[in-house]
LORO-810178 format. One record per residue (C-alpha): residue in one letter; x, y, z. Coordinates in nm, 2 decimals, padded with zeros to 4 digits. Example, Ala and Ser with C-alpha at 12.3 -4.5 7.8 and 13.67 -1.06 7.14 Angstrom:
2
PT residuo     xx     yy     zz
PT       A  01.23 -00.45  00.78
PT       S  01.37 -00.11  00.71
! end
This chain:
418
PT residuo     xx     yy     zz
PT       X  04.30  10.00  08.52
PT       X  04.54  10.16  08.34
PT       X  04.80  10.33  08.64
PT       X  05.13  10.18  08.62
PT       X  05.20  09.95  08.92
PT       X  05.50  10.14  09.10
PT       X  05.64  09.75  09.10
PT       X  05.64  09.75  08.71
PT       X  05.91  10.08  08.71
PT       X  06.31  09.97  08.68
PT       X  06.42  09.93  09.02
PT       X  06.76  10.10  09.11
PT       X  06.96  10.02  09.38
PT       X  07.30  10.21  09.45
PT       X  07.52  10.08  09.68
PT       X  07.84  10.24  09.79
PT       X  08.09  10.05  09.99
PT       X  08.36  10.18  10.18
PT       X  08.43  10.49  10.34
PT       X  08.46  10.70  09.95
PT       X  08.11  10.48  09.83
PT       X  07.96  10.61  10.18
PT       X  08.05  10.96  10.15
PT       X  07.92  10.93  09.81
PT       X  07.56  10.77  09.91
PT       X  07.55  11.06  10.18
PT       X  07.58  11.31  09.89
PT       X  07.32  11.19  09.64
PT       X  07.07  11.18  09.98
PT       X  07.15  11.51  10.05
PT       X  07.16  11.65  09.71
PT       X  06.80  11.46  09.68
PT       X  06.84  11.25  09.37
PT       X  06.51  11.04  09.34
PT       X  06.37  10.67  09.20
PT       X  06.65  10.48  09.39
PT       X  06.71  10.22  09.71
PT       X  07.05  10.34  09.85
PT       X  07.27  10.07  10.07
PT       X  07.56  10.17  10.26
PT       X  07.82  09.86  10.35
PT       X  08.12  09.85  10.52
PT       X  08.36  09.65  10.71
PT       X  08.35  09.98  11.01
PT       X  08.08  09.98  11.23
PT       X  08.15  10.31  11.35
PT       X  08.17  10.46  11.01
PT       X  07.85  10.34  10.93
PT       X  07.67  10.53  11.18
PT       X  07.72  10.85  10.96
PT       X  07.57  10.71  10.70
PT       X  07.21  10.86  10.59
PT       X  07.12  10.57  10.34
PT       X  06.79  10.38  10.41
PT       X  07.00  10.02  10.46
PT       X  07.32  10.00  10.66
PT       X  07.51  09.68  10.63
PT       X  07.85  09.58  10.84
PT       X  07.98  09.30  10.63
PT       X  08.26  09.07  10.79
PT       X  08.20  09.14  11.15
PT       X  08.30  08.79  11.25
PT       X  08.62  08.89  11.06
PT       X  08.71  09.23  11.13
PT       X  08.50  09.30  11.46
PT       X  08.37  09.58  11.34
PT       X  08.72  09.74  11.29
PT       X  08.74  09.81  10.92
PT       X  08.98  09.59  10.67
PT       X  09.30  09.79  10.80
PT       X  09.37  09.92  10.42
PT       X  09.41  09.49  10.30
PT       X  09.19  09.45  10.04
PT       X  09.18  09.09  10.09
PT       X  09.03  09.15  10.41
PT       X  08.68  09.33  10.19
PT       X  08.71  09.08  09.98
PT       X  08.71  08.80  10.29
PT       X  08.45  09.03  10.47
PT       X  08.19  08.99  10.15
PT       X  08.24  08.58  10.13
PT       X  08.12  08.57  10.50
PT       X  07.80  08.82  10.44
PT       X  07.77  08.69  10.07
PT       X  07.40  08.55  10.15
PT       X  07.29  08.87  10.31
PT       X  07.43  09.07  10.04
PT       X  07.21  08.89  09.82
PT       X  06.91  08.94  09.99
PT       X  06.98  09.28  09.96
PT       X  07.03  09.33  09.56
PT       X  06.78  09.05  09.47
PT       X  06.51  09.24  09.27
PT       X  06.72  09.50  09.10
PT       X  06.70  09.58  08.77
PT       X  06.99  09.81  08.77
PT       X  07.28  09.83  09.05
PT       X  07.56  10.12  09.11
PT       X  07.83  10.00  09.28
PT       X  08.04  10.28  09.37
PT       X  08.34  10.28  09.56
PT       X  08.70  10.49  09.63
PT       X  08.98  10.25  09.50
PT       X  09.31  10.21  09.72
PT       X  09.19  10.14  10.06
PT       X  09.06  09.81  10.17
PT       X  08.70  09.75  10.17
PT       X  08.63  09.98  09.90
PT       X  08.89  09.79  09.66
PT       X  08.85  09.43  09.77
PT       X  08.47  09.43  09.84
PT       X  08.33  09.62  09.53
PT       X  08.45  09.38  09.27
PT       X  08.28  09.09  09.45
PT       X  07.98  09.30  09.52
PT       X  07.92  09.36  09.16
PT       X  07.99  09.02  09.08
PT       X  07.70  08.90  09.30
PT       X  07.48  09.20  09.14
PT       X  07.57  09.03  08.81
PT       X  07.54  08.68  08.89
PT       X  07.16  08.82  09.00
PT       X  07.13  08.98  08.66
PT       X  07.15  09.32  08.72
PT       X  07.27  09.58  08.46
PT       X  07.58  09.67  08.69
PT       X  07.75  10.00  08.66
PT       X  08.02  10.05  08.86
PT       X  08.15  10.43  08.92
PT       X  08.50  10.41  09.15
PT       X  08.78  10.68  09.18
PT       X  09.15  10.65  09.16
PT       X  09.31  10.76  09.45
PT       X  09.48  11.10  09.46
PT       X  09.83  11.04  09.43
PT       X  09.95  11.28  09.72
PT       X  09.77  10.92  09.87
PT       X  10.00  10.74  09.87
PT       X  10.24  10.44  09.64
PT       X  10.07  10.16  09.87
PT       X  09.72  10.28  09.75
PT       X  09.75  10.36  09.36
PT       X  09.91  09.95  09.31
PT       X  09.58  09.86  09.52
PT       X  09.36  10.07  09.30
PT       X  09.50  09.93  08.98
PT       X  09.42  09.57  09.11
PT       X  09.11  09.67  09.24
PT       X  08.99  09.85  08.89
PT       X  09.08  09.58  08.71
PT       X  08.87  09.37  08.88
PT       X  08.64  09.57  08.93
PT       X  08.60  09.58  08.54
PT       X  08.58  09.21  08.44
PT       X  08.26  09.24  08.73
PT       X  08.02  09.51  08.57
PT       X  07.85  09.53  08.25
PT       X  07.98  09.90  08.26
PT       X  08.25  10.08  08.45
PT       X  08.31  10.43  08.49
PT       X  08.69  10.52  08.64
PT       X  08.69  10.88  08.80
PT       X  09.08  10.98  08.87
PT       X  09.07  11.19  09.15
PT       X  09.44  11.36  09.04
PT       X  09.21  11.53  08.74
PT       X  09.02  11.72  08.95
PT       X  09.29  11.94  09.05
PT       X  09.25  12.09  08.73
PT       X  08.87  12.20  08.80
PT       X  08.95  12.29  09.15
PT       X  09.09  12.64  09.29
PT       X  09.43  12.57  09.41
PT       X  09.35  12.72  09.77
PT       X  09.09  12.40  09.80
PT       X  09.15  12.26  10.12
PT       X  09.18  11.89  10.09
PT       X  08.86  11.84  10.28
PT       X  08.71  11.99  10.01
PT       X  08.92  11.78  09.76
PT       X  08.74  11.50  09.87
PT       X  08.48  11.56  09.91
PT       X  08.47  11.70  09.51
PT       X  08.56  11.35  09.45
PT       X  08.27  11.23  09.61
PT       X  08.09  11.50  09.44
PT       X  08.16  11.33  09.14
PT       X  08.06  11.01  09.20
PT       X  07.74  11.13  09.29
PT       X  07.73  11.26  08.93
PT       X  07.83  11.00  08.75
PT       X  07.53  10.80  08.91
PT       X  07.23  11.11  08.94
PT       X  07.37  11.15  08.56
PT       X  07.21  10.80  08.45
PT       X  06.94  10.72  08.73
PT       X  06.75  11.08  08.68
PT       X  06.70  10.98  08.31
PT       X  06.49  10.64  08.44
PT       X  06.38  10.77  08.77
PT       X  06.33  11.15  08.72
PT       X  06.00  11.32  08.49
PT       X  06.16  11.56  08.26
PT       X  06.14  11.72  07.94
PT       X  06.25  11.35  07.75
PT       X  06.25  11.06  07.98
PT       X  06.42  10.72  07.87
PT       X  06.27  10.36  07.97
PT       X  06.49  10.11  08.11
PT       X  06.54  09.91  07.81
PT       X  06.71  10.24  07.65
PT       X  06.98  10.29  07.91
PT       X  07.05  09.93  07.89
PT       X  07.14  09.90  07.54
PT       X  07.40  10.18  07.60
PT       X  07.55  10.00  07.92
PT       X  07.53  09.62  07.90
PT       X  07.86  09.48  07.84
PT       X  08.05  09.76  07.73
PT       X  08.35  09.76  07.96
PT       X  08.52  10.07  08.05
PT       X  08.33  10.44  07.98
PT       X  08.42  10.76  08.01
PT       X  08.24  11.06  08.17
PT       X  08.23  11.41  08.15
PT       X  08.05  11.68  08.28
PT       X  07.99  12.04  08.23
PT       X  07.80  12.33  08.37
PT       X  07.69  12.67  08.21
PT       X  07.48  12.92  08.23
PT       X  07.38  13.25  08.00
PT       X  07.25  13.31  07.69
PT       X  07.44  12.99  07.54
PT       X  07.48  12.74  07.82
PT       X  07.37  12.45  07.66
PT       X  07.62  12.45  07.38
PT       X  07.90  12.62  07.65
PT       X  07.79  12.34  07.85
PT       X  07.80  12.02  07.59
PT       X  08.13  12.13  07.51
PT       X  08.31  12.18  07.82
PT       X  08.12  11.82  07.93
PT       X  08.34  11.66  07.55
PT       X  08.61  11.86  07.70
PT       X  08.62  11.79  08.04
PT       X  08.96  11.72  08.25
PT       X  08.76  11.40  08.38
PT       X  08.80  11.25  08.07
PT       X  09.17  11.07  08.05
PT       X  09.09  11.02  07.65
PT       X  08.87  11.21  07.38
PT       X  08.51  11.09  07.33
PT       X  08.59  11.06  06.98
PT       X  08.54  10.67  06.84
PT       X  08.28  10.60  07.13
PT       X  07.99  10.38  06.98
PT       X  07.77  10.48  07.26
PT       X  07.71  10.79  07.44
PT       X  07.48  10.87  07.66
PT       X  07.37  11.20  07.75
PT       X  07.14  11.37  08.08
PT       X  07.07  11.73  08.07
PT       X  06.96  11.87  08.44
PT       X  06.85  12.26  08.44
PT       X  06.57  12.46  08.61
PT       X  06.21  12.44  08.46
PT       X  06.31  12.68  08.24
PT       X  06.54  12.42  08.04
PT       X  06.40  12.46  07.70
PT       X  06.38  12.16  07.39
PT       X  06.60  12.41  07.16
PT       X  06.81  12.38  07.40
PT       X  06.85  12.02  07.48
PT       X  06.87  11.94  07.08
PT       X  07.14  12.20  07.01
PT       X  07.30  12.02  07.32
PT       X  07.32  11.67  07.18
PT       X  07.39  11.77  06.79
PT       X  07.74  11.87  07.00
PT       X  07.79  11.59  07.18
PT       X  07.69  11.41  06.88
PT       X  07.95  11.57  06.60
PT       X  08.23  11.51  06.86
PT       X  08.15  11.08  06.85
PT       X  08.17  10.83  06.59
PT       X  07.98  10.89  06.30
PT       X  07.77  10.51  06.36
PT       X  07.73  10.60  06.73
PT       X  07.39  10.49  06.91
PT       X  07.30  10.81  07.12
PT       X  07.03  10.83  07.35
PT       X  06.96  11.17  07.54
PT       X  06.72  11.28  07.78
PT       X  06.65  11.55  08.04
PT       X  06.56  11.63  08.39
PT       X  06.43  11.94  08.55
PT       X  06.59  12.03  08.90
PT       X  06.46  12.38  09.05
PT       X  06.83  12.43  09.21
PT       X  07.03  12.46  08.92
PT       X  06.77  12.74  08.80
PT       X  07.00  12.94  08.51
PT       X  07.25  12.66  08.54
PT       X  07.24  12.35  08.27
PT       X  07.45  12.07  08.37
PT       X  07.54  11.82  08.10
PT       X  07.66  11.43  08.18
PT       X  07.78  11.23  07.92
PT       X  07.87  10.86  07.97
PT       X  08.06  10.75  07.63
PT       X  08.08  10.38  07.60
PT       X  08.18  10.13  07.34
PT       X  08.52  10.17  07.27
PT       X  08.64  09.87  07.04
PT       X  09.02  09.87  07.19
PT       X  08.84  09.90  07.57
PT       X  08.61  09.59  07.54
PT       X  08.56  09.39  07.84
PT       X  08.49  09.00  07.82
PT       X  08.11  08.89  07.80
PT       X  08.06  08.59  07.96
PT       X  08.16  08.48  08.26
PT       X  08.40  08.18  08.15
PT       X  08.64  08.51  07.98
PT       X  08.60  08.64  08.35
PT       X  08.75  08.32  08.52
PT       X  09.03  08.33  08.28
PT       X  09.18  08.61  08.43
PT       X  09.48  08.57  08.68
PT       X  09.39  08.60  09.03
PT       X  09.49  08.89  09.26
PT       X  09.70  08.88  09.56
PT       X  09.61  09.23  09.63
PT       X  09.97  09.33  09.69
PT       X  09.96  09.50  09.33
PT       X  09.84  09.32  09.03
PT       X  09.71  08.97  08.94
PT       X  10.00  08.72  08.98
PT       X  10.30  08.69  08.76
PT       X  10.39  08.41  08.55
PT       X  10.73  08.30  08.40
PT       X  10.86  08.57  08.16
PT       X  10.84  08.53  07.83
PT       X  11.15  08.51  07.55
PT       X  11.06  08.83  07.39
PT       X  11.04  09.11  07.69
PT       X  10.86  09.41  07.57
PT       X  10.98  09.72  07.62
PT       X  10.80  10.00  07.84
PT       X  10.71  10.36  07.80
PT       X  11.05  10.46  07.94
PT       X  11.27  10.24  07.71
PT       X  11.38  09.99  07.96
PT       X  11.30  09.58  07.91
PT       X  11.11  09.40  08.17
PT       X  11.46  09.26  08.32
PT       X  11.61  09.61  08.33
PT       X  11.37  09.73  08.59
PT       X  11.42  09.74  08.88
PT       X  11.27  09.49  09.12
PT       X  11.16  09.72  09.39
PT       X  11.18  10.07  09.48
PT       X  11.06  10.43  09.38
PT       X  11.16  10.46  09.02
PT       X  10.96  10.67  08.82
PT       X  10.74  10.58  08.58
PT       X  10.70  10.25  08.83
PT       X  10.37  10.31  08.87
PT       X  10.29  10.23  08.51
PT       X  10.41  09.85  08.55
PT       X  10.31  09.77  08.89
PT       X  10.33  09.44  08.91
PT       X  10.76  09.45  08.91
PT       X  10.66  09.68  09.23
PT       X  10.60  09.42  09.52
PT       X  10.73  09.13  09.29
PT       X  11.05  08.99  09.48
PT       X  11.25  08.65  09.32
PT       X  11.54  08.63  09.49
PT       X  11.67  08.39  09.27
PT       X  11.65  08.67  08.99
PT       X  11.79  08.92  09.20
PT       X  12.17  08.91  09.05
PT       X  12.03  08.94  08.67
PT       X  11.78  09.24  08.77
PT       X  12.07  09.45  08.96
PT       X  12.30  09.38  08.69
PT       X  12.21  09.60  08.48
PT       X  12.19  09.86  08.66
PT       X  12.52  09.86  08.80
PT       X  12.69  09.92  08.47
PT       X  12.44  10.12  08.31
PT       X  12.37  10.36  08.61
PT       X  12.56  10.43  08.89
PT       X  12.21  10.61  08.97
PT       X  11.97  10.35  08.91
PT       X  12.16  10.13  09.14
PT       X  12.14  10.33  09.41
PT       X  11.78  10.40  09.39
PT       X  11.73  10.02  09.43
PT       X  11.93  09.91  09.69
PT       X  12.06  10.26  09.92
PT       X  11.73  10.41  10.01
PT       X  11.70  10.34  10.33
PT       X  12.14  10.41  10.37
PT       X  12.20  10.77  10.52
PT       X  12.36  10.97  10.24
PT       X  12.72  11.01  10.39
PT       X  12.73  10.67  10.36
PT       X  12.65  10.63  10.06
PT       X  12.88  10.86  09.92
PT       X  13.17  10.71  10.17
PT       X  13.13  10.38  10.04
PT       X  13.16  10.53  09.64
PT       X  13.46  10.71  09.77
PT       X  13.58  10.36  09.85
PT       X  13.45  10.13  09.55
PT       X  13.57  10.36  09.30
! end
């Protein structure tokens, strides 16, 4: 009379899409987190037969065959509008839904952000964890990821941004780049066993649905750490190389929200989880809302490994409702959501320049911090953006119009121009 119907318990569903949200499902399996429904989808059929996860869907076959979305994320996004009812059928129930994803290629980028907005539309707490590309990637695949992040945001109640670059700082620089990867799918993996093991896992404090919630709902973009330690001190080694962690691209310090999972052997003491959290704790705002729990995991055995998801940063707030949501520009997945007419007042960028100094196209340094000039061509603005250039930089010229000129041509025709 009194046993808890298994139906009653918070179901979690985690569904990774694309080849990096794959490889990540695969992990978890293997590295046996419990208490959740994992569902691979992709737009390649054949890369779908690797995947271990209990439901495999191919979404867009009318559209791509079977072949994958070719790096286009319009193509994911296209692929989830034609499998949009099946997708449905999948997440209906869920009281909480991971979508995880690689940013930069196609599916993963264009068919996560409307996956999660279908999980929403459901009412699902949504937490999407995705990864920046590494930049050894690729130009093409960082302006993707920073449209498909940004959507990806105004989708989920919570998203979690892993930049794959900062993991060269926790990796031996002999790593192959096999192993690079497959860190970063390490990581994802994390960032999801970090929250679902409070819910899903017995341990030392367990944490009820409606806990987790409150941290998560609405609260835009968080950041994670993690740390691992073992000895005589881990857990404070541990708290405060997961506050200090290279995964985090800004301190923890004025998050409203943290919340914290601490996985160690079954020797994992209470001391130890309470000296733990009064670190995490001094390192947040002093009103923050911090809920903690812990799970015991037999591999880690004199390892602790600390998670900490910070969330509600005031300047990082994402829009509530869905009306804010539709306000946004749309993408054309060639960089960032579409342009509109400058304004009078230009603002100036990190690197000094106004909006009509830059150039319009072209590898220019610090480009990759104002994507949206990248792929943006008016031909009608040409003269004015050039302009410029040519008498502020006989260098900043070239770069914009000689790349693809051999270089003792170049240099002939400055021999003859000046």
């Amino acid at each position: 009379m009194w046993d808890m119907d298994i139906d009653q318990a918070a179901k979690i569903k985690v569904i990774g899409v694309g080849g990096g949200g794959n490889n990540a499902v695969n992990r978890m399996i293997e590295d046996g987190v419990q208490g959740v429904e994992f569902i691979a989808v992709n737009t390649d059929a054949q890369a779908l037969n690797s995947s271990k996860a209990g439901i495999r869907m191919q979404i867009g076959a009318s559209l791509t065959r079977g072949l994958g979305a070719g790096a286009n994320p319009e193509i994911g996004r296209k692929a989830v509008e034609e499998s949009r009812s099946q997708l449905q059928e999948v997440l209906k129930g869920a009281d909480m839904v991971f979508v995880t994803a690689g940013m930069g290629g196609g599916t993963g980028t264009g068919a996560a952000p409307a996956i999660a907005e279908i999980s929403h539309e459901l009412g699902a707490l949504t937490i999407g964890v995705v990864t920046r590309p590494f930049g050894f990637e690729g130009h093409k695949r960082r302006l993707n990821a920073v449209s498909g992040i940004e959507l990806m945001r105004q989708a989920v109640d919570t998203l979690i941004i892993v930049p794959n670059d900062r993991l060269l700082q926790i990796v031996d620089k002999r790593t192959p780049m096999v192993e690079a990867f497959r860190e970063a799918d390490n990581v994802l993996r994390q960032g999801v066993q970090g929250i679902s093991d409070l819910i899903a896992v017995p341990g030392l404090i367990n944490l009820d649905f409606a806990d987790v919630k409150a941290i998560m709902s609405n609260q835009g973009t968080a950041l994670m750490g993690i740390g691992v330690a073992k000895g005589e001190n881990r857990a404070v080694d541990a708290a405060k190389k997961a506050i200090s962690s290279p995964l985090l691209e800004t301190s923890i310090d004025g998050a409203q929200g943290v919340l914290m999972n601490i996985t160690g052997g079954s020797n994992l003491s209470l001391f130890e989880v309470q000296a733990a959290a009064d670190i995490v704790a001094s390192a947040a705002d002093k009103e923050l809302n911090m809920i903690f729990g812990s799970s015991i995991n037999d591999n880690y055995k004199d390892e602790i490994m600390i998670t900490v998801i910070a969330t509600g940063f005031m300047d990082k707030e994402k829009p509530s409702s869905k009306s804010s949501r539709e306000a946004l520009p749309k993408s054309n997945f060639q960089g960032q959501p579409r342009r509109e007419r400058p304004k009078v007042e230009e603002p100036v960028n990190y690197y000094g320049w106004q909006e009509s100094e830059k150039p319009a196209h072209g590898n220019v340094r610090g480009q990759w911090d104002y994507p949206e000039e990248t792929l943006y061509n008016n031909e009608d603005n040409k003269q004015e953006t050039r302009e410029p250039y040519r008498e502020s930089s006989r260098y900043g010229q070239e770069t914009e119009n000689s790349l693809d000129i051999p270089a003792f041509l170049r240099n002939r025709n400055r021999r003859n121009k000046y």
